[in-house]
GUVO-428241 format. One record per residue: residue in one letter; x, y, z of N, C-alpha, C in turn. Coordinates in steps of 0.05 Angstrom, whole numbers, plus 5000, padded with zeros to 4 digits. Layout:
REM GUVO-428241
<A, <X, Y, Z>, <X, Y, Z>, <X, Y, Z>>
...
***
This chain:
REM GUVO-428241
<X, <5017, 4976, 5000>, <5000, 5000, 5000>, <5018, 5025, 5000>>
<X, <5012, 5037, 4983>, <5027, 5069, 4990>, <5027, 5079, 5002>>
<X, <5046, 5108, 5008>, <5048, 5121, 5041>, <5038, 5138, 5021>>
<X, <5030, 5158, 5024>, <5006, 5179, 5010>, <5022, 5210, 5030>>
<X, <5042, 5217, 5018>, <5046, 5244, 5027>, <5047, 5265, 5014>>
<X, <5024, 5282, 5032>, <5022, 5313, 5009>, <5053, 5328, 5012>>
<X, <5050, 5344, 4994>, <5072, 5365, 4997>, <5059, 5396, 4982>>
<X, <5061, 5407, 5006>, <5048, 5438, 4999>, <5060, 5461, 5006>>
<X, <5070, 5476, 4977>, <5083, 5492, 4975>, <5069, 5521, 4983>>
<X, <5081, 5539, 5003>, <5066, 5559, 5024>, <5051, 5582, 4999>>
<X, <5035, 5590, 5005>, <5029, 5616, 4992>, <5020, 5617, 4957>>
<X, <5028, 5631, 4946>, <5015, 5629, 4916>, <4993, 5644, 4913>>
<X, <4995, 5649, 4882>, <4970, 5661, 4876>, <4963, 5687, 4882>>
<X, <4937, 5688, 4891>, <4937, 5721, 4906>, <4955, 5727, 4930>>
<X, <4961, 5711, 4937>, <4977, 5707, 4969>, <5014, 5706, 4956>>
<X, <5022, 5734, 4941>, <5048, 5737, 4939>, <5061, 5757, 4943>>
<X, <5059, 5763, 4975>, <5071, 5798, 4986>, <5083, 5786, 5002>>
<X, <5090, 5764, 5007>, <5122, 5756, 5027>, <5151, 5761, 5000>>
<X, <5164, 5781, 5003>, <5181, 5786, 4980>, <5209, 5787, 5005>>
<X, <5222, 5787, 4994>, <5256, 5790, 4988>, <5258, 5817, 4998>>
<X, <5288, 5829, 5007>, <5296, 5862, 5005>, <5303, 5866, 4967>>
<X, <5315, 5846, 4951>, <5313, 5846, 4938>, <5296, 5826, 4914>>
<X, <5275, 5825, 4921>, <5253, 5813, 4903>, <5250, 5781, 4904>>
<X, <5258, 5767, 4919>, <5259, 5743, 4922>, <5232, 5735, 4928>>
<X, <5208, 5718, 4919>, <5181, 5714, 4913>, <5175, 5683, 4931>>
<X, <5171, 5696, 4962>, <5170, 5669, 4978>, <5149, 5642, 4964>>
<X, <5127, 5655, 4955>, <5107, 5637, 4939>, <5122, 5617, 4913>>
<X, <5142, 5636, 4897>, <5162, 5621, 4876>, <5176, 5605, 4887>>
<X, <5192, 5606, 4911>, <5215, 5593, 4916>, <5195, 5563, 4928>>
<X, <5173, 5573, 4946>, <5164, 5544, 4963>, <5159, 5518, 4945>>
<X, <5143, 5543, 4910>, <5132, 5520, 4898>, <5158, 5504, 4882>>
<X, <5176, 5513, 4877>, <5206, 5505, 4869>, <5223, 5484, 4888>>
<X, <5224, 5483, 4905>, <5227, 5465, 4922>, <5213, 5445, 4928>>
<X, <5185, 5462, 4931>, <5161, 5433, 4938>, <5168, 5410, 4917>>
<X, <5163, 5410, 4886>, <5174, 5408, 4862>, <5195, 5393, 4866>>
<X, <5208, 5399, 4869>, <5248, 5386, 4873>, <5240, 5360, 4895>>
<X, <5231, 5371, 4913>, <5222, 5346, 4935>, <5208, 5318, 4924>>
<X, <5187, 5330, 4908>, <5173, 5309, 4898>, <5172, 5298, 4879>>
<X, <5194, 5308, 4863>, <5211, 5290, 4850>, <5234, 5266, 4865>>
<X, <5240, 5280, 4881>, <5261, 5261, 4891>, <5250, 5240, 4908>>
<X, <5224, 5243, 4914>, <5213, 5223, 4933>, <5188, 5199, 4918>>
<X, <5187, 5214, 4893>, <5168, 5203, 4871>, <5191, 5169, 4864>>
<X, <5205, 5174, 4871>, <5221, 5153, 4857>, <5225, 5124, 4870>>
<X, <5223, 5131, 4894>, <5212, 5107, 4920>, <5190, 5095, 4906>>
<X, <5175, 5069, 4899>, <5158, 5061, 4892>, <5132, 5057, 4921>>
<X, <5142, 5056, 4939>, <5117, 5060, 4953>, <5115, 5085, 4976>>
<X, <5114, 5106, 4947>, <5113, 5138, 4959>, <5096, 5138, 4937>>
<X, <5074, 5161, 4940>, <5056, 5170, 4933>, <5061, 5203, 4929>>
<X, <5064, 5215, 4926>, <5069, 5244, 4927>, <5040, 5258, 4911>>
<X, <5027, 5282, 4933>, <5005, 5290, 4928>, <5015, 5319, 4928>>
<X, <5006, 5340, 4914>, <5014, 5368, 4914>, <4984, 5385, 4925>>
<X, <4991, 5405, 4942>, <4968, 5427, 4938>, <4957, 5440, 4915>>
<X, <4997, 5445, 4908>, <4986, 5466, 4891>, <5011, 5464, 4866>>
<X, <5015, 5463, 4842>, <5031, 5452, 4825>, <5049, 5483, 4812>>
<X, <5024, 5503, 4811>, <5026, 5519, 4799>, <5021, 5546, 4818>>
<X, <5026, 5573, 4801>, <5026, 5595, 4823>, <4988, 5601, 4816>>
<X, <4984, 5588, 4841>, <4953, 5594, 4844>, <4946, 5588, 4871>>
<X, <4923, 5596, 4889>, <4915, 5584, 4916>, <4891, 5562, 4904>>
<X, <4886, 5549, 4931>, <4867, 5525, 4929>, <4836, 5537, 4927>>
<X, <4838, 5558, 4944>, <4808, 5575, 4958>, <4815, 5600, 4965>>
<X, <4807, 5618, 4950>, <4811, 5649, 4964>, <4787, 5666, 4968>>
<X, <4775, 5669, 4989>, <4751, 5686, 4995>, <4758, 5718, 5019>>
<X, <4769, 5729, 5010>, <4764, 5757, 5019>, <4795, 5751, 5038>>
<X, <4807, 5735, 5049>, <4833, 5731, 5059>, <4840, 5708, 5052>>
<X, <4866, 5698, 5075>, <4886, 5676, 5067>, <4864, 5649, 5082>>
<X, <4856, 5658, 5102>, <4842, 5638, 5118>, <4839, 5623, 5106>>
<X, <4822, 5617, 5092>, <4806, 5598, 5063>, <4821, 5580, 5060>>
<X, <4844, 5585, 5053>, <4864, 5581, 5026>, <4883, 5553, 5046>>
<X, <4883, 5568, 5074>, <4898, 5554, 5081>, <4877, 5528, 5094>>
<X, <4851, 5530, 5099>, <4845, 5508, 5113>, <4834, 5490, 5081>>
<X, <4835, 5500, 5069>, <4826, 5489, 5044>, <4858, 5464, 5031>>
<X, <4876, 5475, 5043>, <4897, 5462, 5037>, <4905, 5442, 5060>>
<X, <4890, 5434, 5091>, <4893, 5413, 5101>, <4869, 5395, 5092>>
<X, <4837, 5409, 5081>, <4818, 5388, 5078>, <4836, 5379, 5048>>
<X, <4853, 5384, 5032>, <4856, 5370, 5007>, <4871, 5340, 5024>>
<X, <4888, 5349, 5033>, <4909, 5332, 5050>, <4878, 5308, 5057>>
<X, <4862, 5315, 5081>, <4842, 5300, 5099>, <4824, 5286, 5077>>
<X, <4818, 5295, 5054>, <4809, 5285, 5034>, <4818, 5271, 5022>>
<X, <4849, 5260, 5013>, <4853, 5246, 4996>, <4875, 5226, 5016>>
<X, <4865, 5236, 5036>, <4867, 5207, 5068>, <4894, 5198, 5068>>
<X, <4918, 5224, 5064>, <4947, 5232, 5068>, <4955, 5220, 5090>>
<X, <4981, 5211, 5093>, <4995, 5187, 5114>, <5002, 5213, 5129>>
<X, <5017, 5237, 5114>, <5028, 5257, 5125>, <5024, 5283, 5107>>
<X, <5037, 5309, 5113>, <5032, 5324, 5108>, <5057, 5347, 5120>>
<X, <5072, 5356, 5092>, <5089, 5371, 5098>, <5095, 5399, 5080>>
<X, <5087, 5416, 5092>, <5088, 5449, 5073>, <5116, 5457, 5078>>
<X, <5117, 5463, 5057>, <5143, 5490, 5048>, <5146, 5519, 5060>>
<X, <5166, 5528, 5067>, <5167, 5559, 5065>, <5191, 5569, 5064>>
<X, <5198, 5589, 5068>, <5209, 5607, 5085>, <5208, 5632, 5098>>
<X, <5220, 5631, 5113>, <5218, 5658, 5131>, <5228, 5683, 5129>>
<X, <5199, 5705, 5151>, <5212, 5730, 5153>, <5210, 5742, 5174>>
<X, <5218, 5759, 5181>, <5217, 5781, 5206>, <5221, 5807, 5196>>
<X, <5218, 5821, 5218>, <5216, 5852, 5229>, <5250, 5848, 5217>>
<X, <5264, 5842, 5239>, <5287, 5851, 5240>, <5307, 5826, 5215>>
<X, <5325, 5844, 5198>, <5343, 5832, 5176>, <5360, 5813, 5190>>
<X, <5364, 5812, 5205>, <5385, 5802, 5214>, <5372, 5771, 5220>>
<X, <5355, 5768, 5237>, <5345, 5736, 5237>, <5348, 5721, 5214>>
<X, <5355, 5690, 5228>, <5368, 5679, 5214>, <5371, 5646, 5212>>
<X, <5369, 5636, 5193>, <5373, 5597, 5209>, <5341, 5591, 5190>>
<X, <5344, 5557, 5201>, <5322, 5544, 5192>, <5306, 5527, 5211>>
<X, <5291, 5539, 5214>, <5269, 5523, 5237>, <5242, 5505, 5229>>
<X, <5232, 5482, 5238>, <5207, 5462, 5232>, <5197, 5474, 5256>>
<X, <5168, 5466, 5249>, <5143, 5463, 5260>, <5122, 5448, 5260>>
<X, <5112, 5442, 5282>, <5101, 5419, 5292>, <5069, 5433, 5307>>
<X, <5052, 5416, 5311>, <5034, 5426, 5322>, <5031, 5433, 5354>>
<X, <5048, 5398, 5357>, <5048, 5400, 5396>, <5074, 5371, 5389>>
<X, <5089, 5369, 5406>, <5111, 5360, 5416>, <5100, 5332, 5422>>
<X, <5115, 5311, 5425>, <5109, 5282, 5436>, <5098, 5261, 5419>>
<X, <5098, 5269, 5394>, <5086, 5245, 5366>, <5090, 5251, 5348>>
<X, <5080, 5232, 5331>, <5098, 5229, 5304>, <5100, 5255, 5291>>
<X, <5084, 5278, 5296>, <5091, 5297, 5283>, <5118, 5312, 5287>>
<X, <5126, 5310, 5316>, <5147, 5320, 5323>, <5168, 5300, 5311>>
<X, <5166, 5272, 5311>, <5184, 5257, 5294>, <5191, 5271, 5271>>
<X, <5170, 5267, 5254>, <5177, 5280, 5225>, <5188, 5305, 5220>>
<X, <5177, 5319, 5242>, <5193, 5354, 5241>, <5224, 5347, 5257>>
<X, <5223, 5332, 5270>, <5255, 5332, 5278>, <5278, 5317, 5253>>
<X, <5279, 5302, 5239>, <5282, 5280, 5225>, <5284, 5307, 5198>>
<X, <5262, 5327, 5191>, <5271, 5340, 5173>, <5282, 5368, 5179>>
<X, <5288, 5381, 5204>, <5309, 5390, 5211>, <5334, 5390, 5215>>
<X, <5336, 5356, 5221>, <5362, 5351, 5227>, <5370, 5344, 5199>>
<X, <5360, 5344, 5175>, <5369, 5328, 5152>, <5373, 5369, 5143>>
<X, <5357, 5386, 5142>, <5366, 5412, 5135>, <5386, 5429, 5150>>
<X, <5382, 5428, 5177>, <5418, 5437, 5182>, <5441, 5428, 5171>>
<X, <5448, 5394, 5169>, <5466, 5379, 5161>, <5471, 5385, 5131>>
<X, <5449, 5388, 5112>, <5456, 5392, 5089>, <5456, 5429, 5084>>
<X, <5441, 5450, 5093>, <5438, 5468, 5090>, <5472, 5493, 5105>>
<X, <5465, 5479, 5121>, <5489, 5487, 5148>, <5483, 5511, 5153>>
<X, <5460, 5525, 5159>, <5450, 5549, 5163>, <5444, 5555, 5197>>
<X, <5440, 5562, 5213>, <5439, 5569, 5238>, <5411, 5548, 5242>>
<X, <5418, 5527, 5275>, <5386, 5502, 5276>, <5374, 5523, 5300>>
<X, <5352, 5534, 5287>, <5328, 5546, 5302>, <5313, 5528, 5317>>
<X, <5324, 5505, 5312>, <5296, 5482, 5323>, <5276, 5479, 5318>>
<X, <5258, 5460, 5336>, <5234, 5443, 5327>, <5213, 5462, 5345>>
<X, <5193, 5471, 5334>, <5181, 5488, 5347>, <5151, 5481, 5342>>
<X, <5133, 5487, 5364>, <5110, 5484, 5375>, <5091, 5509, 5351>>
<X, <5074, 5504, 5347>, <5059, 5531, 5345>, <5030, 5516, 5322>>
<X, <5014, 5527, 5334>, <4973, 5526, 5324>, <4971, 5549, 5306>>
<X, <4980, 5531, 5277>, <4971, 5540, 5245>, <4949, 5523, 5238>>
<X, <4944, 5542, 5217>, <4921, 5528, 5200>, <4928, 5490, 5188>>
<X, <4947, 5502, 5177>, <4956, 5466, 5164>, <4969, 5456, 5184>>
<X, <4969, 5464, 5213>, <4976, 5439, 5226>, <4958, 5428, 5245>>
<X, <4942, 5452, 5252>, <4915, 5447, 5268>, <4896, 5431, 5256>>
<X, <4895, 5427, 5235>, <4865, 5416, 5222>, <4880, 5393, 5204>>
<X, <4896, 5388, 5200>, <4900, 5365, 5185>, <4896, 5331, 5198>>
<X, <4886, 5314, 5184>, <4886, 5297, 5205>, <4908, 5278, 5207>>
<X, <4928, 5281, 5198>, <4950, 5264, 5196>, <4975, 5282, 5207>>
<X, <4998, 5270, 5211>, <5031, 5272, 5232>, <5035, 5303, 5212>>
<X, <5037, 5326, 5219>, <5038, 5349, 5199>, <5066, 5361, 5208>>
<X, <5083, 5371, 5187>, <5105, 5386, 5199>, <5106, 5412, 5167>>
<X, <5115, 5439, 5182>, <5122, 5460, 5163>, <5144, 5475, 5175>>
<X, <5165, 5466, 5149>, <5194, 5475, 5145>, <5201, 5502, 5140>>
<X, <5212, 5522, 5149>, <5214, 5545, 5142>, <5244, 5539, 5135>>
<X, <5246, 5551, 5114>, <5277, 5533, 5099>, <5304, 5555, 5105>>
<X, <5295, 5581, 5111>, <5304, 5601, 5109>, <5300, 5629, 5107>>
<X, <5303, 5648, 5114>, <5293, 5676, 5117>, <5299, 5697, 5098>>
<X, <5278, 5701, 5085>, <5282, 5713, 5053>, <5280, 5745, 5062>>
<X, <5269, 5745, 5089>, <5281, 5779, 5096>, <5313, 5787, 5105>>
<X, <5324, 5758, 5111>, <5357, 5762, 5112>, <5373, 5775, 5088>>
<X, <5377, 5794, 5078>, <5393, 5792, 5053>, <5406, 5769, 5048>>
<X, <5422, 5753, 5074>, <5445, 5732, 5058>, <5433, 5715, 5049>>
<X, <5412, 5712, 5066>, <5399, 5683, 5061>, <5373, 5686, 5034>>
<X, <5371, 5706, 5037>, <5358, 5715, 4997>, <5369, 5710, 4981>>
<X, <5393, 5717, 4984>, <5417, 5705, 4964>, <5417, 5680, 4962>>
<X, <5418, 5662, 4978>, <5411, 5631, 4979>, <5386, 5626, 4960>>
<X, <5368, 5633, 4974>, <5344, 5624, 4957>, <5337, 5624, 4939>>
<X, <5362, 5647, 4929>, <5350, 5657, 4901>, <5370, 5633, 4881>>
<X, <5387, 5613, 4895>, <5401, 5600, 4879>, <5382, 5568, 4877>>
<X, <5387, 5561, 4848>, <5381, 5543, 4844>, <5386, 5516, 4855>>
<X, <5419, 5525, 4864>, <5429, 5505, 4874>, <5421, 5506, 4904>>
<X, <5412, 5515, 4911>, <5412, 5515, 4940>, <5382, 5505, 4940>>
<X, <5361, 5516, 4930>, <5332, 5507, 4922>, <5339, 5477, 4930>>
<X, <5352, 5470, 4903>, <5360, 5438, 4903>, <5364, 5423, 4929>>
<X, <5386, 5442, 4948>, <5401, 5425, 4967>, <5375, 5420, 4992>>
<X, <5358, 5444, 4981>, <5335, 5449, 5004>, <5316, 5423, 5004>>
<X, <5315, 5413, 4977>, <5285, 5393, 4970>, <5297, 5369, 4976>>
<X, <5334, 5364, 4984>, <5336, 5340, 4982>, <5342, 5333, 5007>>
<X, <5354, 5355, 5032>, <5339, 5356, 5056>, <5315, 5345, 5063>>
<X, <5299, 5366, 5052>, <5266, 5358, 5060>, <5263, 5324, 5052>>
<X, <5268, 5315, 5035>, <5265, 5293, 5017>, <5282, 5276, 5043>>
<X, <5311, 5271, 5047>, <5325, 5259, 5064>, <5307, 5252, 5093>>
<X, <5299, 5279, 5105>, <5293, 5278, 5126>, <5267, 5256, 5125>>
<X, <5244, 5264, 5110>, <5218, 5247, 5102>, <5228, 5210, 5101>>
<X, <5247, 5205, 5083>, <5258, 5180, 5079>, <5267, 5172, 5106>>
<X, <5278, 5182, 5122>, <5284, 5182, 5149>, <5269, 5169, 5174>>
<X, <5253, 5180, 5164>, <5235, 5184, 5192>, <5215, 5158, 5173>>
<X, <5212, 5157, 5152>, <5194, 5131, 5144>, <5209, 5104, 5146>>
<X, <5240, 5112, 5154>, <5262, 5086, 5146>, <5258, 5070, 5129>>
<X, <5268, 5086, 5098>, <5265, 5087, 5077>, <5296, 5086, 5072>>
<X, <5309, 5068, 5062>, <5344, 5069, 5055>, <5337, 5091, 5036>>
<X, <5348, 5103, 5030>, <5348, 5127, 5014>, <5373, 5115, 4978>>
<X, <5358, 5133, 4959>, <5382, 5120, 4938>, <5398, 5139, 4925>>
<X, <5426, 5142, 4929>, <5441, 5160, 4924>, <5432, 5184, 4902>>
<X, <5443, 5212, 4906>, <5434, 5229, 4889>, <5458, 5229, 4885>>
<X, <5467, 5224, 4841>, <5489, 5226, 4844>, <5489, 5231, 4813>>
<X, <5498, 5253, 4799>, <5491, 5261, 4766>, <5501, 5227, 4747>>
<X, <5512, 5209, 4766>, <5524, 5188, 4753>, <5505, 5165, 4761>>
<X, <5489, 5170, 4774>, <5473, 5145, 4786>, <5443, 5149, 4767>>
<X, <5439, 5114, 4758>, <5409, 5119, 4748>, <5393, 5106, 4764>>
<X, <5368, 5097, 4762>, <5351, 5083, 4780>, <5339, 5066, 4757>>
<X, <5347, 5052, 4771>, <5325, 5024, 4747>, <5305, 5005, 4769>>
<X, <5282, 5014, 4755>, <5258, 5002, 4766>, <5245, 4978, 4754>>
<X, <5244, 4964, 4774>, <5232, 4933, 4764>, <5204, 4932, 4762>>
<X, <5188, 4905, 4746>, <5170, 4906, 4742>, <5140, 4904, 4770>>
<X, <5164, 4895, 4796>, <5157, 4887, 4817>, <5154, 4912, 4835>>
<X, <5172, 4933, 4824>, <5170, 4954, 4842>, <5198, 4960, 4857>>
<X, <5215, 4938, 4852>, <5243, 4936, 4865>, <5260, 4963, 4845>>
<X, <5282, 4980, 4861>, <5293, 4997, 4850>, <5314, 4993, 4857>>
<X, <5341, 4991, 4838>, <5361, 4987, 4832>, <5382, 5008, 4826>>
<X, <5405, 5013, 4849>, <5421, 5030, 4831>, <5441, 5019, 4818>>
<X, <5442, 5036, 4788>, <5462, 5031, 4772>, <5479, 5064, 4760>>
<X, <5490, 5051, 4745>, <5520, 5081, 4737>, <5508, 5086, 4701>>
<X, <5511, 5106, 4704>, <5498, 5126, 4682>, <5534, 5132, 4660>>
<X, <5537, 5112, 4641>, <5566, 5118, 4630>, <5575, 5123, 4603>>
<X, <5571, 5148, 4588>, <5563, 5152, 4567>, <5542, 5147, 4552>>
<X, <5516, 5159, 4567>, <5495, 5150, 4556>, <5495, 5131, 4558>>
<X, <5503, 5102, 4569>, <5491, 5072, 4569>, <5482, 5077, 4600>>
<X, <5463, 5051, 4610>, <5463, 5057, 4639>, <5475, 5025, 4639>>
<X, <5482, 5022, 4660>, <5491, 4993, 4669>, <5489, 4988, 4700>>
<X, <5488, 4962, 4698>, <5465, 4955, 4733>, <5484, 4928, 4742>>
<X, <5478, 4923, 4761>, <5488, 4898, 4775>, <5469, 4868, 4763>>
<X, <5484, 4851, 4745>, <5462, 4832, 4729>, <5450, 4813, 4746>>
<X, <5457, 4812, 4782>, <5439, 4789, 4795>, <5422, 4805, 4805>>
<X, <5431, 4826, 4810>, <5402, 4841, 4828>, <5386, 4842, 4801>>
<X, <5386, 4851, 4791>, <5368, 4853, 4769>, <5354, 4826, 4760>>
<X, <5373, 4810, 4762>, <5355, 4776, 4747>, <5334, 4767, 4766>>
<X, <5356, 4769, 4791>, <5337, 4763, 4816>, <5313, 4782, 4824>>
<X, <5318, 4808, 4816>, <5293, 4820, 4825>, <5270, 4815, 4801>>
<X, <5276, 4801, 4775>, <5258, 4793, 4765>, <5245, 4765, 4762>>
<X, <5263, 4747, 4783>, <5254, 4715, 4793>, <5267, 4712, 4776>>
<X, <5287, 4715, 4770>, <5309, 4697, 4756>, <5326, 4689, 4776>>
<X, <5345, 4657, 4773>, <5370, 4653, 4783>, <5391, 4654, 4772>>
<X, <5419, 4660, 4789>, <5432, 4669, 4775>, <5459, 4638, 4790>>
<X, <5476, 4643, 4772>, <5494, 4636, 4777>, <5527, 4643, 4768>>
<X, <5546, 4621, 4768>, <5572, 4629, 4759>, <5590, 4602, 4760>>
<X, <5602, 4599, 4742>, <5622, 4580, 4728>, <5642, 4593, 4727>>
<X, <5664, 4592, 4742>, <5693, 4603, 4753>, <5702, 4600, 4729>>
<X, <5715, 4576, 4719>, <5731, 4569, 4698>, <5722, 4581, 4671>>
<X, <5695, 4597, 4662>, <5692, 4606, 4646>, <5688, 4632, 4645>>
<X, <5681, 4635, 4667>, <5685, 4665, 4673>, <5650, 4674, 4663>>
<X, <5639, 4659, 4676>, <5604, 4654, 4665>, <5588, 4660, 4671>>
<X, <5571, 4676, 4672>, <5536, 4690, 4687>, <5522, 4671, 4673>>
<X, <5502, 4653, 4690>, <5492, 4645, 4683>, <5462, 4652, 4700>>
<X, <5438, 4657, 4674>, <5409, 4662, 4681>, <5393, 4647, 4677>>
<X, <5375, 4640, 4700>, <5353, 4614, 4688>, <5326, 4622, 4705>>
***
């Protein structure tokens, strides 16, 4: 059975006045990441990856954000999500705040699992100041009915850290955090991200890494036989794979 996890990228749509000192579009960056994440977690065969929102638009907008946001845990409660993890990042009053902090609804269960598990996978890969795992009664974490955590990835009112966000590469390093930490906490072996590594998927669902080498891909020939009920064997003296 699949693990069914949404991934909802913060804001969008009419809801795009969290900006940058220099123009950095909190609504662009969340859905860019969200994106990056669910690719990388799409590739697990028993992950499910569900989006709020794909594109720059809200779910529900009636005269404020309220709507928008409880409209984005009933999608989650509706399509009967294992979990549920939104995107962001952060701002303040003052430039100077700084770091990356999760959020949780209340402390002591799996929600706080999952928000710890993807903090500790975003300091380690991000290396940005650990704000910690923090308490607090939002819309998408109050009303969802499943383990809910939202990542604030970074503070787009920091100048430095605008500069970050605004890189692609860092986008990247953000989704595969998020992505790491999720695999984590589901104890999920995780399968290398590596421009040389391909994934070869079996008809069973079994995923395989292999090396990406001039355009050919090439795989390990027992895991592969075997993951398709084949046996394998070997004849020393001939130097022989043998499949049956």
């Amino acid at each position: 059975m699949d693990i069914i996890i949404v991934l909802d990228a913060g804001h969008g749509g009419k809801d795009r006045w969290n900006i940058g000192p220099t123009g950095y579009v909190e609504a662009d960056g969340a859905l860019d990441i969200t994106l990056k994440t669910g690719k990388i977690l799409n590739a697990y065969p028993q992950i499910k990856v569900l989006y709020t929102r794909t594109t720059d638009t809200n779910l529900y907008w009636e005269n404020s954000q309220r709507r928008d946001l409880y409209s984005r845990a009933k999608f989650a409660n509706d399509n009967k999500a294992d979990y549920f993890v939104s995107i962001h990042s952060n701002a303040a009053q003052s430039v100077s705040a700084h770091g990356t902090e999760t959020l949780c609804l209340a402390k002591g269960g799996q929600a706080e699992k999952l928000a710890k598990s993807i903090q500790t996978e975003a300091i380690k890969k991000l290396g940005l100041t650990d704000r910690g795992v923090k308490e607090k009664s939002i819309a998408v974490l109050r009303t969802t009915n499943m383990p809910a955590a939202l990542i604030e990835v970074a503070f787009h009112s920091n100048p430095k850290e605008e500069v970050l966000l605004k890189q692609e590469s860092f986008r990247q390093e953000a989704a595969e955090a998020i992505a790491s930490g999720i695999l984590k906490f589901l104890n999920i072996e995780e399968i290398p991200i590596d421009k040389n590594t391909v994934r070869i998927q079996l008809k069973n669902g079994t995923i395989i890494n292999g090396i990406l080498k001039d355009e050919v891909s090439y795989a390990p020939v027992r895991e592969v036989a075997e993951g398709l009920g084949y046996k394998v064997g070997w004849i020393d003296e001939k130097k022989l794979v043998t499949i049956n």
